[in-house]
N, C-alpha and C positions, 0 to 999 in steps of 0.2 A: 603600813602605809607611811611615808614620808613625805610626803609632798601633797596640798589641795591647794589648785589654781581656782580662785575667783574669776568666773567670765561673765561678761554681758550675756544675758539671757537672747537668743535668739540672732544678736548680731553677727554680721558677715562681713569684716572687715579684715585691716592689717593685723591689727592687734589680735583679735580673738583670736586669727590663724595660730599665731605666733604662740599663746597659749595652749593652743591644742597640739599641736608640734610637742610644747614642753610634756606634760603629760604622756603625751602616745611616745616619745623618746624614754624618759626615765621609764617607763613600761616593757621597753622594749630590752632594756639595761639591768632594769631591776624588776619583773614581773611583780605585779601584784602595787609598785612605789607608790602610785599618784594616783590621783582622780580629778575630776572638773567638779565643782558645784558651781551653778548657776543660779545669776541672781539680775532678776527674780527666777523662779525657779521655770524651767523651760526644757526640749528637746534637743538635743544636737543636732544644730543646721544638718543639710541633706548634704554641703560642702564638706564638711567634716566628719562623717560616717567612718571616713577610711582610715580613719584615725583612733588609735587605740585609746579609747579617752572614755572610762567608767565614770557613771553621773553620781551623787553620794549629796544628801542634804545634808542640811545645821547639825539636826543632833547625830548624825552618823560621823565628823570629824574628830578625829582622835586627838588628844590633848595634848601627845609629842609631836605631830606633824606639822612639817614648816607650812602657815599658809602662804601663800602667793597673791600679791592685792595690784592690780594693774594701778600707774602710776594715778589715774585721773582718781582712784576710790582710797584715798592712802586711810582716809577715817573709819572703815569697816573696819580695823585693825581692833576698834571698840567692839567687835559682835566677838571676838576670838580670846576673852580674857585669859585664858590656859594657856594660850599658843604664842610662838616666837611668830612673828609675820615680815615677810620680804614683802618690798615696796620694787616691782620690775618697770624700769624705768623706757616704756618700750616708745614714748616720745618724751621731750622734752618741755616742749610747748604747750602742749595739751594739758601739763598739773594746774590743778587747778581749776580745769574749765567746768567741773563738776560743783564748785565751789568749797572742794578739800583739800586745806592747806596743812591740815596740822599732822606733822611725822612724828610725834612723838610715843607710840607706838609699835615705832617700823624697827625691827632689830637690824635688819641686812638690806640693804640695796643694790638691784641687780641692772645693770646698764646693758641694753638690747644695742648701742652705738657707742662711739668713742664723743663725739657730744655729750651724751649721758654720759657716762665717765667722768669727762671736765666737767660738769655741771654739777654731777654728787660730790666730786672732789672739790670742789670753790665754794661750792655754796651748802653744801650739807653734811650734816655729821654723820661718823657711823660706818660699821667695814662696808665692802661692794665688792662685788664679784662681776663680771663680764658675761649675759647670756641674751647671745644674739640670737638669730634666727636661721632660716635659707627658704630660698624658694624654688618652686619648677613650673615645669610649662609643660602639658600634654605635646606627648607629639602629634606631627599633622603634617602632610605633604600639600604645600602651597605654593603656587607660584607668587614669587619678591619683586615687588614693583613701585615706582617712586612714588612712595606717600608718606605722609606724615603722619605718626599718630600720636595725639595728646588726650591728655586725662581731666574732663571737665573737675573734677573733685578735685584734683589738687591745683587748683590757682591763686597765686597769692595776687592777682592784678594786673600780669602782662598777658596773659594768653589770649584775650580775645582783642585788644589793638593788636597783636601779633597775627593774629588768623585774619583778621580787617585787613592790613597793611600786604596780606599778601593773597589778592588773589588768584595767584598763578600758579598757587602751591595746594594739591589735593589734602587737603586735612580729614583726618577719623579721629570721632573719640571713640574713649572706653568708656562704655556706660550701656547700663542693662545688657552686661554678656554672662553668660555662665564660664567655668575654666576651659572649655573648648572654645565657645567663642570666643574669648581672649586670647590663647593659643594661635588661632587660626587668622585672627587680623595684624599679633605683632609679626608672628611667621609672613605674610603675604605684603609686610610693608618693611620699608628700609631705613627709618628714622623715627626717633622717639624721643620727642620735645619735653620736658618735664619743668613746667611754669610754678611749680608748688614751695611749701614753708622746709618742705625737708623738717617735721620735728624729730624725725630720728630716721635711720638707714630704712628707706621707705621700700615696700616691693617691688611697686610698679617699673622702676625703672630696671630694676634684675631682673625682672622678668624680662621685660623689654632687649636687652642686653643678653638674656638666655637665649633668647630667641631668633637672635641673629639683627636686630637692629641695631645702628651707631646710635649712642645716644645723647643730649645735652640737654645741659641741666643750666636753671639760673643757681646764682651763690646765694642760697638762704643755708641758713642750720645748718642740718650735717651737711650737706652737698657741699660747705664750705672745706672738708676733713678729706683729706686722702684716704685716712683708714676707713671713712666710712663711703669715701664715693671715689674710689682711684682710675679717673677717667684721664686727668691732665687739667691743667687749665685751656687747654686749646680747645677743649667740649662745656667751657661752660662758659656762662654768659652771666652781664649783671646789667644792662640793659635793652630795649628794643633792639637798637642801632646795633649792639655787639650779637645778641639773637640772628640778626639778621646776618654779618658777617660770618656769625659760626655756619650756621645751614646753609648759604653760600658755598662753603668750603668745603663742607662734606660731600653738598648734591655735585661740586668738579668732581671730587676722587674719592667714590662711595669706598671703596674696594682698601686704597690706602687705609681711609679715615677707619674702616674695622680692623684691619689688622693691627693698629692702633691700640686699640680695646679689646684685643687677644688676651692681653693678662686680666683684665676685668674681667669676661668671661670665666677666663681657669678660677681666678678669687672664688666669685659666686658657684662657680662648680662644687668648691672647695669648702663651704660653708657647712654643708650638711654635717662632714667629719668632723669640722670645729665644734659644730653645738652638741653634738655628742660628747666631747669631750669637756664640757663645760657642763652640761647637766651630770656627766657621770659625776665630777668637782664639785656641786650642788649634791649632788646625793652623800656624796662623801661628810660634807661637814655638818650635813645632818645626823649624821653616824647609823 
């Protein structure tokens, strides 16, 4: 075994996915590589089942295995005094919010964005390595019709003046779906507002962008990065007023504004093969 991901016990978000990807990928690479411990100790969501991701407690980690500590826990690096520990930097904004600041610890730094990246590179010492993620979408035959869909969780403060200021614009959110239901409302809708901090290459919008919606973004964090969000600046926004003119422009010429975002699409297609190549790179210098 070379690799044990630390996950939030029971959580269902961006990051755990992202962690169970890394495991069920070096598994797939290197049979037998990796495992999940969860903390506290917990089941793997029913989300993550399809994921080849073996559970393994405290005393079951091996003394040469790199552990993996998501950016918000950098201080458990104290529970693993035998082990080298990566710090996977899968946002940027979120260190900390745990109230764990101290890397000293941490052997390796793994940047899930090119934000992260800059941010281990300026502000922190220590090598880094780049291991992002990829996402998908179930398929689903839906009829696309003009709505909007946003994402109450990611709001940094303009989405709901924005949903006020337009009633003439049918809004969905994402909230309480399963991955079919999310599948099935980005599929049956043509636009995907995303009002959030961007702390690192977020899902919601790739998926969104899998799925065949135009998408625009306000300029927080990564969204600010082409490597991490290469829509153009003509899809993103940094006030109401400019919100308003982007979706303006897209609802004249729904059809231009995707082809557009044709190469976004192929990118995110493209993601999968990268993060294999980047965990196989992680396996390796583990030896």
């Amino acid at each position: 075994m070379k690799l044990v991901v630390v996950a939030p016990g029971g959580a269902v978000t961006g990051g755990p996915e992202a962690q169970h990807q890394l495991v069920s990928v070096a598994n797939e690479i290197e049979p037998g590589s990796a495992a999940i411990l969860y903390q506290p100790h917990a089941l793997t969501p029913e989300p993550y089942q399809r994921y080849r991701c073996p559970v393994i407690g405290m005393n079951e980690v091996p003394s040469d295995a790199l552990v993996v500590l998501p950016e918000i826990w950098p201080e458990l690096s104290q529970w693993f005094p035998r082990n080298r520990c990566a710090l996977w930097w899968l946002s940027v904004d979120n260190f900390g919010s745990h109230g764990q600041t101290n890397l000293s610890g941490i052997g390796l730094h793994l940047c899930q964005s090119e934000y992260a990246w800059r941010h281990v590179h300026w502000k922190v010492d220590g090598p880094r390595m780049m291991l992002t993620d990829w996402v998908e979408v179930v398929e689903s035959q839906q009829f696309r019709r003009a709505r909007v869909v946003v994402n109450p969780a990611k709001d940094a403060g303009l989405l709901r003046p924005f949903m006020t200021s337009h009633p003439e614009v049918e809004f969905v959110e994402l909230r309480g779906l399963d991955r079919v239901g999310v599948a099935a409302m980005l599929r049956s809708s043509d636009v995907y507002m995303d009002f959030g901090r961007h702390p690192g290459r977020d899902r919601p919008p790739r998926e969104a962008a899998l799925a065949g919606c135009v998408v625009l973004s306000v300029l927080n964090g990564a969204a600010r990065l082409f490597q991490d969000m290469p829509i153009g600046d003509g899809f993103k926004f940094d006030s109401l007023a400019d919100a308003s003119r982007k979706l303006e422009w897209v609802r004249e010429d729904w059809a231009e504004a995707s082809d557009w975002q044709a190469s976004y699409r192929e990118q995110i297609v493209g993601q999968r093969a990268v993060f294999f190549d980047e965990v196989r790179a992680l396996l390796e210098s583990v030896g």
